[in-house]
C-alpha positions, 0 to 999 in steps of 0.5 A: 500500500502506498504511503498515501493510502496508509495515512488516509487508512489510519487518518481515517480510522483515527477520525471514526475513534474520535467520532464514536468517543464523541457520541459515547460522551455527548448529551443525549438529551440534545438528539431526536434518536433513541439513546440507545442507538447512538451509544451502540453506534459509539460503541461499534466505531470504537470497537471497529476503527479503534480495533483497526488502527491498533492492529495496523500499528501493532503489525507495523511495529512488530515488522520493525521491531523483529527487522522483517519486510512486508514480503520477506524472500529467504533461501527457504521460502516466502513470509508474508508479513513475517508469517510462518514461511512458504516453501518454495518446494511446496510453490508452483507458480504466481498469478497475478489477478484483480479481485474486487478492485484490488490487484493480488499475487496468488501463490499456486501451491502443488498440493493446495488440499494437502496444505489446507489440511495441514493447517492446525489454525481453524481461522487460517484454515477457513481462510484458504478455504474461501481462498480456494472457492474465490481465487483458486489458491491458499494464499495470495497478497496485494501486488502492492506490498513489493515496490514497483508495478503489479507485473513487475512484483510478479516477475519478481516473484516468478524470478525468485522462485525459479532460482529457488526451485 
């Protein structure tokens, strides 16, 4: 993501935080709508955009603290976003796909079934499931995450693999 859109991302999110303290704390007396629709409301955004901005702070710190990129290429495999690596021996291709208005690299893996069900995560489980129903593959990324164009991050991606394989 560049730059621009993470600060509107968090600049956003930060303006929802203060949107929903607004309405928790407000007189209610002031308003035609029933109290307990606005503290709901206030309760969600909090809940919601707070929820959201500390999970992009916390995951931006913890890459900069351990030292780790985005996307990391090692001789072994591929982390995303210093996730549990993926073995270039398990990788048989990249794809480059736009999916609801976003451009993804999709990783083709040789045994997509085996690796689904060597999952031990329900959460990341259910996950590749979805993936595998909506883009035909367990794990994909924004093209965005390595510099440059989208087909200039898949050539790269391509270009690491067979040098691994």
């Amino acid at each position: 993501m560049n730059t621009t859109k993470k600060t509107l991302a968090y600049l956003g999110g930060i303006a929802f935080t203060i949107l929903g303290i607004w309405l928790l704390t407000m007189d209610t007396s002031t308003t035609t709508y029933p109290v307990w629709k606005i503290k709901v409301t206030g309760v969600l955004s909090v809940t919601f955009f707070g929820g959201s901005v500390l999970y992009m702070t916390y995951r931006k710190i913890r890459l900069i603290i351990t030292h780790k990129k985005d996307i990391e290429f090692t001789d072994s495999g591929l982390s995303i976003y210093g996730a549990k690596e993926i073995l270039w021996r398990e990788i048989a291709d990249f794809d480059l796909i736009r999916f609801k208005g976003n451009r993804l690299i999709t990783i083709q893996m040789k045994n997509p079934t085996e690796v689904l069900a060597s999952e031990p995560s329900w959460i990341k489980r259910k996950t590749m499931e979805y993936n595998l129903k909506t883009i035909n593959a367990n794990y994909a990324f924004p093209a965005y995450l390595i510099d440059g164009r989208a087909e200039e991050a898949l050539a790269l991606c391509k270009e690491k693999l067979v040098e691994h394989q």
